[in-house]
N, C-alpha and C positions, 0 to 999 in steps of 0.2 A: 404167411398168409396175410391179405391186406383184411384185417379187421374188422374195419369201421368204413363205411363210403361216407365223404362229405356231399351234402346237395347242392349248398350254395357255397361260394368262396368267393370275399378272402375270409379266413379264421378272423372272428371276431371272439380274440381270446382278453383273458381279463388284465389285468397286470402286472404292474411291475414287478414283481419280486423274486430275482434270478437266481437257480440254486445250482451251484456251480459243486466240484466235486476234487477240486484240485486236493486238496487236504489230505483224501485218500486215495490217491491214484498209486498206483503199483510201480515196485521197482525192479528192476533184473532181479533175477535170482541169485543166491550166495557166489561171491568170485570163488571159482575155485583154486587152492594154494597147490601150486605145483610142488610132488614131492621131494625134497630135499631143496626146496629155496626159503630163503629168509623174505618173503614179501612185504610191504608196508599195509596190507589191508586193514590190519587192525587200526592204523592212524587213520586213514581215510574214515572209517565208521567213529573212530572218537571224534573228529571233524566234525563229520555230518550229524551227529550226537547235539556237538553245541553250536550247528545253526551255522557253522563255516563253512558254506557250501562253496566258495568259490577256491576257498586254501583246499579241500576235501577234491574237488575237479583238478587243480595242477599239480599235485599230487600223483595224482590217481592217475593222470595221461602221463605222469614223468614213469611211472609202473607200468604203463602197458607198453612202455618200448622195450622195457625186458623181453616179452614175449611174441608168439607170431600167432599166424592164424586165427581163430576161434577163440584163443584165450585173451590175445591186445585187443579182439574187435568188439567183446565181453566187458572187455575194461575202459572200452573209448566210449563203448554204449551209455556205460553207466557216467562215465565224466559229464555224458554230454546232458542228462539229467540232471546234474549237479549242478552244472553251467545254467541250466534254464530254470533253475531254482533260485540263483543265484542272479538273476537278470542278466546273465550276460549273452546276450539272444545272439549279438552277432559271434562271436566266437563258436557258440552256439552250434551255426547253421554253416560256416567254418569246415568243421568238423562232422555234420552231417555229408555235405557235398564230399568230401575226401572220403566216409563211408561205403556213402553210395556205387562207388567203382570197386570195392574191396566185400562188401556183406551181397552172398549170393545165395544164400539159405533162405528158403520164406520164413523160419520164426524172425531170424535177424531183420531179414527186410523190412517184416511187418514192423518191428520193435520199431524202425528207425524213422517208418510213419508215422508213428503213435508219435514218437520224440517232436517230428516236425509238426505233428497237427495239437501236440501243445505249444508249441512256438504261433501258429495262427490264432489259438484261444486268445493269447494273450496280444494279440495285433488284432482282437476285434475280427476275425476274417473267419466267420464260422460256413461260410459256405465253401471256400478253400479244406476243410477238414472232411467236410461229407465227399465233394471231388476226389480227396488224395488217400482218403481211409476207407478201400470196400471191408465186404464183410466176408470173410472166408472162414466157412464152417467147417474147415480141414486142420484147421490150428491148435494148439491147445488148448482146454477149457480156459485157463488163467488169460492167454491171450486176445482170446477173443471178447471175454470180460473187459478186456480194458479197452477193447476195440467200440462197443456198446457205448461205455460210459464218456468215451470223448466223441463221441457221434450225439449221445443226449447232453451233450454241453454246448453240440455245435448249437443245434435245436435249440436249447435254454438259450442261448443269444440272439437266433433269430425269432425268438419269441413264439414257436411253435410245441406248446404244450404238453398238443397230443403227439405229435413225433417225437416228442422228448419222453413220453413213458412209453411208446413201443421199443424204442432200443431198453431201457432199461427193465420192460415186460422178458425181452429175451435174456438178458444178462443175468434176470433172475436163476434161468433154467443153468446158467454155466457156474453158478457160487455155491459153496458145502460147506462155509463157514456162516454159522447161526446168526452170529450176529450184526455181517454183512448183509445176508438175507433179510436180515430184520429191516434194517437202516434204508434197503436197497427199494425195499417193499413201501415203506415210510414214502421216500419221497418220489414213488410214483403214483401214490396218495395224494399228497400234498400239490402236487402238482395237475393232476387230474381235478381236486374237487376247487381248484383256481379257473375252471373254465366257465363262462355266462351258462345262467339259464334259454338265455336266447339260442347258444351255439349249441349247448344240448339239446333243445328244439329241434335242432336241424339235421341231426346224425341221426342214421338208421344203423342200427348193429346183426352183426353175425350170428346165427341163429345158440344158442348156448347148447353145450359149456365152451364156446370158446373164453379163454381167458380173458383179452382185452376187452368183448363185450361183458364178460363179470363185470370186471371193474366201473365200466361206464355205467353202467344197473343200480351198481351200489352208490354211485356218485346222485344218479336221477334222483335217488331213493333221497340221501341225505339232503337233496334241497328242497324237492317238492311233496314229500309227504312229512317233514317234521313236525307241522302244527296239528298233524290229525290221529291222536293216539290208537285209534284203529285203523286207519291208511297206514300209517310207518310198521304194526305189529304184521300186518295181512303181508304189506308188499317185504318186510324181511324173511317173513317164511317162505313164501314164493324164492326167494332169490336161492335161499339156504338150499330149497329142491331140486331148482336149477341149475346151481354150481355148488354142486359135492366137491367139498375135496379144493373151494380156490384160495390160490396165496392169501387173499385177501380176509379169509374166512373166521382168523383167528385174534391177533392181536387189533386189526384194523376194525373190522366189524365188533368185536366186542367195544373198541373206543365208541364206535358209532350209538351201541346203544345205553352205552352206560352216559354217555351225553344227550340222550335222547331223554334217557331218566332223569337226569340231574335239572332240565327245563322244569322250575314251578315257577308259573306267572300269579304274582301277587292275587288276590282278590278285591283286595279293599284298596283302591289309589287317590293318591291328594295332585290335583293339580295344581301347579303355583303359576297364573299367569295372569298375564294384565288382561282385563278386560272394558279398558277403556284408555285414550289418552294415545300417543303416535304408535305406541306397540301395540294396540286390541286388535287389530287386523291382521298383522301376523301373527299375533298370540293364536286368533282366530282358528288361522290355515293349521296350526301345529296341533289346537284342540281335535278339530273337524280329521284333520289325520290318523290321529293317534283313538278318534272313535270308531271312524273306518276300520283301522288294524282290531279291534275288539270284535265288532258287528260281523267282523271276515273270519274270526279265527274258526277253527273248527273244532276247537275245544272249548269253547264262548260257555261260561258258567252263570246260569240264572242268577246266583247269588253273585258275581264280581258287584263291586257298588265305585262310581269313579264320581268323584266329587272336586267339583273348581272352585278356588279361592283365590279373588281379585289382589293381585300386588300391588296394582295402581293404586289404590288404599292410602290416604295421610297420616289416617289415625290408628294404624298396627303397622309397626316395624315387622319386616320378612323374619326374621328369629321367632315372631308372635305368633305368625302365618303357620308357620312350621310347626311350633309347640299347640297351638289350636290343632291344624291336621291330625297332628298322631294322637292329640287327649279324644279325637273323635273317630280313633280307631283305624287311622291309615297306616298299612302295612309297609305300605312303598309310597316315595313321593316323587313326582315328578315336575320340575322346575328350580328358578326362576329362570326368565329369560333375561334378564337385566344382568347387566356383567358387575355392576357396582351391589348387587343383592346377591350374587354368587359369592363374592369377596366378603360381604359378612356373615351369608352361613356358613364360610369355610372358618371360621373362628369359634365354633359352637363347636360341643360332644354332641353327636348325634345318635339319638337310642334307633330311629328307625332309618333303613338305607334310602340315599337322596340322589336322583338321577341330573343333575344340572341342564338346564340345554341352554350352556355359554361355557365357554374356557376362559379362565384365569392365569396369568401368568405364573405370581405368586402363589406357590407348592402351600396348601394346608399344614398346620404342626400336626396335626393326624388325620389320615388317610381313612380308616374307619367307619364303613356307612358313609364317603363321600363322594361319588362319578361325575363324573366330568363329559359332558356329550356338547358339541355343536357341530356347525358347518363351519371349521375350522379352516379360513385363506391359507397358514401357514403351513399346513398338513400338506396342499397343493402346491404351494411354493417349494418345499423338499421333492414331492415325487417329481417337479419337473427338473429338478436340477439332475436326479435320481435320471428320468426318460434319457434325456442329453447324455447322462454321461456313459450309460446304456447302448448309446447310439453311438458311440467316440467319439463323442465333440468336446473339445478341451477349453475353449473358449468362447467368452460369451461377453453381451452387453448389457444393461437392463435399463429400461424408462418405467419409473412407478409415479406415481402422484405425489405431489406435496402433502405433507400431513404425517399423524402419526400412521396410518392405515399403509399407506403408502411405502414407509420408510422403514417398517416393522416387516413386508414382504420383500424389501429388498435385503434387508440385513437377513432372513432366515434364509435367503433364496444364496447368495452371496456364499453364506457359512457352511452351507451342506454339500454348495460345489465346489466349494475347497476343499472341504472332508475328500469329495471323493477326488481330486486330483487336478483338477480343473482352474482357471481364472477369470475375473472381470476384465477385461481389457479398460471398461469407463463404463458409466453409470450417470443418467442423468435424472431429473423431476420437473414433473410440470406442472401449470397450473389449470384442477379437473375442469375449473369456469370456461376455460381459452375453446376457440374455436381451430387458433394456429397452435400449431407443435413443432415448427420450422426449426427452431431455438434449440430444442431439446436432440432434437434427431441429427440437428448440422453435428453438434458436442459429441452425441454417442456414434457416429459415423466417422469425425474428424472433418469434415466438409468444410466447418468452420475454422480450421487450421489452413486449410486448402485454401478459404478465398484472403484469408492474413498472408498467403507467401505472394498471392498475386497481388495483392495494392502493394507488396512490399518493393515485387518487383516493377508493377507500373510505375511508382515513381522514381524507379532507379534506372529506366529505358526510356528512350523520345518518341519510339513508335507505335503505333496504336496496336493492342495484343488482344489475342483471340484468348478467351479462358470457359472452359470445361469444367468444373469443380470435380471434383475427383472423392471418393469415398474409399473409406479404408479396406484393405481386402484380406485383415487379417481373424475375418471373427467368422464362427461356424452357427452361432443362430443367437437370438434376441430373445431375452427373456421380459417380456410385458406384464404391469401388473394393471387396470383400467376396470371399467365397467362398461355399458354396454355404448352409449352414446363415444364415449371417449376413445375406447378401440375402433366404432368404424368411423371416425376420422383419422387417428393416428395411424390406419394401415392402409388409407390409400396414399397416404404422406411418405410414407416409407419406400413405396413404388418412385413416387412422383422423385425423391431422391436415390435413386438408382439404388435400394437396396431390395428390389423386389424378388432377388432370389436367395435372399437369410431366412432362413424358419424363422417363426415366430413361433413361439411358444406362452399361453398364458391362462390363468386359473379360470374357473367356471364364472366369478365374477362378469367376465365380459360378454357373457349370453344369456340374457333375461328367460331362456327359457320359450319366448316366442317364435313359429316358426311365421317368417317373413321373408322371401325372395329377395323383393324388393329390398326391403333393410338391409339386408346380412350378407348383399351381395358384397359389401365391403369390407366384410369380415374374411371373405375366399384367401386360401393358404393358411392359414391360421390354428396351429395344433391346441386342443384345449384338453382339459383333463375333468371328466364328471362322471354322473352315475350312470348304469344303464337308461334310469327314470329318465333320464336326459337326455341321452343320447340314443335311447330305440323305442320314445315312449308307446309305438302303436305295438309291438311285437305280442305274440300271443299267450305269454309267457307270463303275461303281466296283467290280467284280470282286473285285480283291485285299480291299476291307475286306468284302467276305461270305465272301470264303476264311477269314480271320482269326477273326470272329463266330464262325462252325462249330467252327473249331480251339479256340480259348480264348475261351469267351463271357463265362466269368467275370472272366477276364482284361483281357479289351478293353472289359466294362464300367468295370472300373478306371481303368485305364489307356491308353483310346482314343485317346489327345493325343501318349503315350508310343509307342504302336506306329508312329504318324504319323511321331513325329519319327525313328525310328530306318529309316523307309521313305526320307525324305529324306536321312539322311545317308549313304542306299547310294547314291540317285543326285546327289547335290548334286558328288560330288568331278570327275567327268567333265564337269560345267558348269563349274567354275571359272575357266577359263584364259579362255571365252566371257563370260561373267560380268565377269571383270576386264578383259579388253580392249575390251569396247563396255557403259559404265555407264548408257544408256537403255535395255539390254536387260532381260529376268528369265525368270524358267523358273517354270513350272506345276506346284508340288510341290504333295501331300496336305496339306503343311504351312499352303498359300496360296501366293501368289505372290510369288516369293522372285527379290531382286535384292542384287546386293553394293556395301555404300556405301566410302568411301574409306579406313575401315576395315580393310578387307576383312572385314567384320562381315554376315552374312547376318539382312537384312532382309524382314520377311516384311509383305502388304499382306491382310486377312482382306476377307473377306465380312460381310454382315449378316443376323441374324432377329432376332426379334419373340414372344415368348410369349404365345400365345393359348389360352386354355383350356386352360392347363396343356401345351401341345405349343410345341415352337420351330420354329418355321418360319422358311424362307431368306425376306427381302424382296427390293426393286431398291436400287438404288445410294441412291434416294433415298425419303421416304414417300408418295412418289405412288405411285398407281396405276393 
């Protein structure tokens, strides 16, 4: 039964974070040892034991020539598993095709679907898998289990969330091992409460108990009744009445509330910011934010007392700031914004915990009462390398600015798409002053190579030569680092040198936040990565940012990223303690989806849009549609 109706489309799902399931995917059943033969199975499983999967596959097909029928096509089955474990895909599919004319049984058939539609997982082709793998509820339960679980892998690739937990809703019903069940259950959680508030806005569900609409209920529940300890207590008993008896009822709902309990937001807070000097206006934005999130909450305690203390200050060092706060009773402190004033509280014992809003390179000698919050460039420079390679693009280019800012997102941006498998082809910088970027763009296109072989050859011919500069056509998208004036000139540049159909790819830097036609019509094609706040700020979902608009329009045209952040760092300190004790966890700030690495460094996972006609629109996970 279809579930859920979507109203509007496309899915406007969150991000990146793709949970694949190869590790436990299923293998044929035990070969069976015909009686009275000496087989070598036993080697093949020591083989495959220690990871020689490809000695374990030639092996094991030199075995199935022993036999005919049913038993060699058992044993070619499993080779061919071993082979694709083993990357050897074209052998691989080899040996599928030679199957295909010989396996006339639908468990076999199905088997050798499954086989070829992990061969697509791993080519990136998750819409070839839903094509070639129906779902036939005549099979065996184990079968059709695996049929589910590579159908929500196709789904995890093309970035559809919620079709990735209705196959694995069904799959649930065909497992009788516990702790399958458990794991299975886990990450149609995990991937369920990744969807926006926005796109739960927009789903109407199935009158209860259906299952999938449980699930969506309990998701609703975990984002938008948290803050209200009689909203979250009323709307779990409601649910608990509504669905008796759901998968979700037991291990997943008790996490939900024992995190629900575990939220205590200080009382007493110290803020450390400038208020005066080039930073007191956005210290400002992050104040006015982060009062906002108080004034809003719905647990708002007459007794909270939140007191600010000027870092701008000559005559108290930040360490003074900090030992004054907590001798005047601050439970929790929140700041500095100065990256050089992070760098000396991270060299104190600190008795009271300390929320940063800057990141520091250099790792404190103890961790201790130390968090680490900002709008970290380089957190976006990974996700995009993360999106691309997502998307199977293997090679890339980058243009960032001259400077350390510049030079710090190329090298993170660089290193994370190597991790994942990827190359630079070339890499250039500019200067932010310039008006021209001809320079930079001929070098990362090669263009500049192009017009050195034509003088080379004009002065080696007497006849007058017609020249086309030519750009290279071996790269799958541009990774840009800029801000807002410097990207819309550098991307009509890119057109004007024939590379107007390379994605660009580039961090929220390059969108102040204002909506302008006119401006940003020069920013169109342009993939960026930011928060919802940023990317659907009118949707209805989001209250407090039209409260804010109203109050200070002028303001939060400014500064909309700032008011963000100062919204998170009122609720981020009541997550922490949940945060650090379960590191697969994250919480739903304005800021994105924010989890704390070992660090204790609050990492933040954005969303994506797309510049079209001068408007930024949210897209899905991926660029389908």
């Amino acid at each position: 039964m279809n579930t859920c109706k979507l109203i509007n489309k496309p899915l406007f799902l969150s991000s990146l974070i793709l949970i694949l399931f190869l590790s436990g995917c299923e293998t044929l059943p035990e070969l069976r040892k015909p009686e009275g033969a000496d087989t070598t199975s036993g080697q093949v499983r020591d083989l495959e034991e220690q990871g020689r999967y490809s000695d374990a596959a030639d092996l094991l097909l030199q075995q199935a020539e022993q036999f005919q029928g049913t038993e060699r096509s058992d044993r070619q089955l499993y080779a061919i598993e071993l082979l694709i474990r083993a990357d050897r895909l074209v052998q691989a599919e080899q040996w599928m095709q030679t199957l295909h004319t010989q396996v006339v049984d639908p468990i076999r058939k199905t088997r050798l679907l499954q086989l070829q539609s992990r061969i697509y997982l791993q080519n990136n082709q998750p819409d070839q898998v839903l094509a070639t793998l129906p779902i036939d509820t005549t099979l065996p339960a184990a079968i059709q289990a695996t049929t589910h679980e590579l159908r929500a892998q196709a789904h995890g690739l093309s970035g559809n969330k919620l079709e990735l937990a209705r196959e694995l809703i069904q799959r649930d019903f065909l497992l009788n091992d516990p702790q399958s069940i458990q794991l299975n259950r886990e990450q149609i959680w995990d991937n369920l409460r990744q969807l926006s508030p926005l796109f739960l806005a927009q789903m109407t569900l199935e009158p209860a108990p259906d299952i999938m609409s449980g699930w969506m209920a309990l998701v609703k529940i975990s984002k938008t009744s948290y803050q209200s300890t009689e909203d979250f207590d009323h709307e779990v008993r409601n649910w608990k009445m509504s669905y008796p008896r759901h998968p979700a009822s037991e291990q997943i709902l008790d996490r939900l509330i024992a995190h629900y309990r575990s939220v205590k937001i200080p009382e007493k807070f110290a803020l450390l910011l400038p208020l005066s000097g080039k930073l007191a206006q956005p210290a400002a934005a992050i104040r006015d934010g982060f009062l906002a999130a108080h004034f809003n909450d719905p647990n708002n305690r007459p007794r909270t007392n939140i007191k600010t203390y000027d870092t701008s200050r000559s005559d108290i060092s930040i360490q003074q700031l900090y030992l004054q706060a907590v001798a005047e009773g601050a439970e929790f402190v929140i700041g500095p914004l100065d990256k050089q004033k992070v760098n000396e509280l991270a060299s104190m014992s600190l008795s009271v915990p300390i929320l940063t809003l800057n990141v520091i390179e250099q790792a404190p000698a103890n961790f201790t009462n130390f968090y680490q919050f900002g709008l970290n460039p380089e957190d976006e420079a990974r996700q995009i390398a993360e999106r691309a390679s997502l998307e199977g693009m293997t090679r890339a280019i980058s243009i960032t600015p001259k400077g350390d800012w510049g030079t710090r997102l190329a090298e993170v941006f660089n290193k994370r798409f190597q991790e994942l498998g990827g190359v630079v082809l070339e890499q250039a910088q500019y200067d932010f002053r310039s008006n021209d970027y001809s320079a930079p763009i001929k070098k990362i296109l090669n263009i500049d190579e192009s017009e050195r072989r034509f003088q080379s050859l004009r002065y080696s011919v007497s006849s007058e030569l017609k020249f086309v500069p030519r750009r290279r056509q071996d790269v799958d998208f541009i990774f840009m680092a800029a801000f807002p004036r410097q990207a819309r000139l550098i991307n009509p540049q890119l057109r004007f040198h024939h590379a107007g159909d390379i994605p660009v790819y580039t961090t929220s830097s390059a969108y102040n936040g204002q909506e302008s036609v006119q401006k940003n019509k020069d920013l169109n094609g342009i993939f960026i990565c930011d928060s919802d706040w940023i990317l659907a700020p009118d949707n209805d979902s989001n209250p407090l940012r039209k409260k804010l608009d109203e109050l200070w329009p002028k303001r939060m045209q400014r500064y909309p990223r700032l008011f963000a952040l100062g919204i998170d760092a009122y609720s981020l300190p009541g997550q922490l303690n949940w945060l650090q004790n379960n590191s697969a966890e994250s919480f739903e700030g304005v800021t994105g989806r924010l989890n704390l690495n070992d660090r204790n460094q609050v990492q933040r996972t954005l969303k994506w849009g797309q510049f079209r006609k001068g408007i930024l629109s949210p897209i899905a996970d991926t660029t389908r549609q």
